[in-house]
C-alpha positions as CSV (number, residue, x, y, z in Angstrom):
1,X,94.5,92.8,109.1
2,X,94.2,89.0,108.6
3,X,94.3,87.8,105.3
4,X,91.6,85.8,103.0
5,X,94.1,83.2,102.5
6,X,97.8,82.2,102.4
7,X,99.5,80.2,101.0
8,X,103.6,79.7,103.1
9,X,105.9,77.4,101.6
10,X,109.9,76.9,101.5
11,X,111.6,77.4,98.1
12,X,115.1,77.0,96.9
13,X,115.8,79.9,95.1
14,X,117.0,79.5,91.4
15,X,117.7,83.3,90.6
16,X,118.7,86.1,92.5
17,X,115.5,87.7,95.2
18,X,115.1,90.7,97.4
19,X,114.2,89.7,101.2
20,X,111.7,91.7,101.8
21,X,112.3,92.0,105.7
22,X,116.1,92.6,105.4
23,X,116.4,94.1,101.7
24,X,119.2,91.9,101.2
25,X,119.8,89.4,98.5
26,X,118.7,85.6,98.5
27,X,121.0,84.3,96.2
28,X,121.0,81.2,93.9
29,X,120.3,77.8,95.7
30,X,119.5,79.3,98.9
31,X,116.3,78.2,100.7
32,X,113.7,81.1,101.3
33,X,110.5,81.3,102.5
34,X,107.6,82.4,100.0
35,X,104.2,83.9,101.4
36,X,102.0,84.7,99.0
37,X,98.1,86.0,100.2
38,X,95.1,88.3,100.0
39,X,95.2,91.3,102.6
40,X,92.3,93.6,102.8
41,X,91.0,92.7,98.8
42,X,94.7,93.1,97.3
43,X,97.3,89.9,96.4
44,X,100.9,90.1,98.0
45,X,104.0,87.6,97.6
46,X,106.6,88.1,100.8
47,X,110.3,86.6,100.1
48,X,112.5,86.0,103.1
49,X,115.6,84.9,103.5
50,X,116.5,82.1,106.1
51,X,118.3,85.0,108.5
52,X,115.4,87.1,108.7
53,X,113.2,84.1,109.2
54,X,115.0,82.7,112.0
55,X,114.7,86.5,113.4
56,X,111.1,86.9,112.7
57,X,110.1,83.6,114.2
58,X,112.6,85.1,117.8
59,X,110.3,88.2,117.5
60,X,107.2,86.3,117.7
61,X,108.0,83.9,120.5
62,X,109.5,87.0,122.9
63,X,105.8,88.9,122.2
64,X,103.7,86.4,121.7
65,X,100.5,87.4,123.6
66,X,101.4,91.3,123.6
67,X,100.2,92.1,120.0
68,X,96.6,92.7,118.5
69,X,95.1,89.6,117.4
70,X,93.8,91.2,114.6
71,X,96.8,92.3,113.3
72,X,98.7,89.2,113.4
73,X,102.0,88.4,115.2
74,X,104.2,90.4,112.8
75,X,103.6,92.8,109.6
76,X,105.8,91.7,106.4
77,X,108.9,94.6,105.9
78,X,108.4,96.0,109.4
79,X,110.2,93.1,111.2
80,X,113.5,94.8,111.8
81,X,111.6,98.0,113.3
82,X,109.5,95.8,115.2
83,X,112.4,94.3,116.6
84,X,114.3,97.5,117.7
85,X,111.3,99.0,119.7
86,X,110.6,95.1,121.1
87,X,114.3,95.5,122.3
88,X,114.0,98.9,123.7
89,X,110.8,97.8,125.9
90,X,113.0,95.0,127.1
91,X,115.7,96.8,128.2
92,X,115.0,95.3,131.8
93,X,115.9,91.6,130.0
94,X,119.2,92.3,128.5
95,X,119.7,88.7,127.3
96,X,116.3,89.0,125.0
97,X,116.4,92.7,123.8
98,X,120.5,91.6,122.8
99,X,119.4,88.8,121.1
100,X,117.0,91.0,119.1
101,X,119.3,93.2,118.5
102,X,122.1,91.0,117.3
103,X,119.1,89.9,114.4
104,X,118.9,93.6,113.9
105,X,122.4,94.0,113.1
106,X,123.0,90.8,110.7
107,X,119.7,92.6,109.3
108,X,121.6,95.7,108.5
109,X,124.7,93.6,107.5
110,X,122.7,91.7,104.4
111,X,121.5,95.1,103.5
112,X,124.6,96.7,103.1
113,X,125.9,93.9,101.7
114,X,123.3,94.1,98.5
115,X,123.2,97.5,98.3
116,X,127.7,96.9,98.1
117,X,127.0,94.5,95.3
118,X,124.2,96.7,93.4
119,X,127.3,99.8,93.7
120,X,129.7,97.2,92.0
121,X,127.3,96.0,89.5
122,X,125.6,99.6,88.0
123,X,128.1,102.2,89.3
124,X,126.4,104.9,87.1
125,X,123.3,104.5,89.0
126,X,124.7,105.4,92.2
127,X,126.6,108.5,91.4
């Protein structure tokens, strides 16, 4: 669904954020990219870091045309899934669906990485 407005601008963060697309951290000085908006009556703010960005914006030029207009190009969070099935569908252009992939993979790779740190940080939580 198309929101009732949005509001897109690029921030340098000043505290520790969740990317919503890759769950990984946006640490301290880093420049992210802050969506806030009104889909279907309810208010939603989208962090992403610069990675997922970059990824999300490769997603959108290699199916631009082939998605719902009324949906949008891309669905906040579902980026990285998005990406995988746009790969396998593109298996006939190995170049593009690798250079999905490889977004896919430094996804994965800030994920673990956060969820590495979190472990280090609260190890009681994890046990």
């Amino acid at each position: 669904m198309m929101p009732a407005f949005v509001n897109a601008i690029h921030r340098t963060a000043r505290k520790r954020h969740t990317c919503t697309e890759c769950r990984g951290d946006i640490e301290p000085m880093d420049i992210y990219e802050r969506v806030t908006g009104c889909w279907d009556g309810s208010l939603s703010t989208y962090k992403t870091c610069t990675h997922c960005e970059v990824a999300r914006d490769l997603f959108v030029d290699v199916t631009k045309g082939t998605r719902d207009a009324e949906y949008g190009d891309y669905c906040f969070g579902e980026v990285g899934a998005d990406m995988r099935e746009a790969a396998s569908e593109l298996r006939h252009e190995p170049g593009t669906a690798f250079g999905l992939l490889r977004h896919v993979v430094g996804m994965r790779q800030r994920q673990r990485a956060a969820i590495a740190r979190r472990k280090a940080e609260a190890p009681d939580l994890f046990d």
